[in-house]
C-alpha positions, 0 to 999 in steps of 0.5 A: 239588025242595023237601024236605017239610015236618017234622012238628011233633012232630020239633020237640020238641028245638029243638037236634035238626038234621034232614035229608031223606035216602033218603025219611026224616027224620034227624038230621044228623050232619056228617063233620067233627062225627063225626070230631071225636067219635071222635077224642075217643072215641079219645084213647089211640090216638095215630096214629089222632088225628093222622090224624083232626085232619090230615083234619079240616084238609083241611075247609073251613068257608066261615063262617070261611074257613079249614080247619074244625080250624086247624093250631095247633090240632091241633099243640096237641092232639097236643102235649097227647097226646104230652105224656100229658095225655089231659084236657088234649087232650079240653079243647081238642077239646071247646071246638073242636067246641062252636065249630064246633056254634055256627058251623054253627048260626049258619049254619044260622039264616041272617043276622039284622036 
């Protein structure tokens, strides 16, 4: 069944990723973009990091072929934590969900030429 078609002013944020859920339109908010936010809203309570960044590595993004957070980097990440540089973990995190954001977006727009 074809979803409808998005009212043109929901368009005013090209940046605005929509989808058709239980009869409305909502922005789309994937799991592992949320894990991501809140373990970056979380980076003083190590233990729940570790876990968020171990689930995060159980994903797999099929536009890299590999799991969407790689175990270099969260060793990295939980490195920089247990090392007690807060900002040096939220740097790393930060520039991973920004990859992932162009990935998804990129995927999204489909193949180009």
């Amino acid at each position: 069944m074809a979803e409808p078609p998005v009212p043109s002013h929901l368009h005013s944020d090209p940046d605005d990723r929509l989808v058709f859920r239980r009869g409305k339109l909502r922005k789309r908010e994937d799991d592992e973009v949320r894990m991501m936010r809140e373990a970056l809203a979380n980076l003083t309570d190590v233990p729940r990091v570790k876990r968020l960044l171990l689930e995060l590595g159980r994903f797999y993004n099929p536009v890299t072929n590999a799991p969407v957070l790689g175990a270099e980097t969260r060793r990295g990440v939980v490195t920089l934590l247990e090392a007690g540089d807060p900002d040096g973990a939220r740097a790393a995190l930060e520039t991973h969900l920004a990859e992932y954001l162009k990935l998804d977006d990129r995927q999204a727009a489909g193949p180009t030429g």
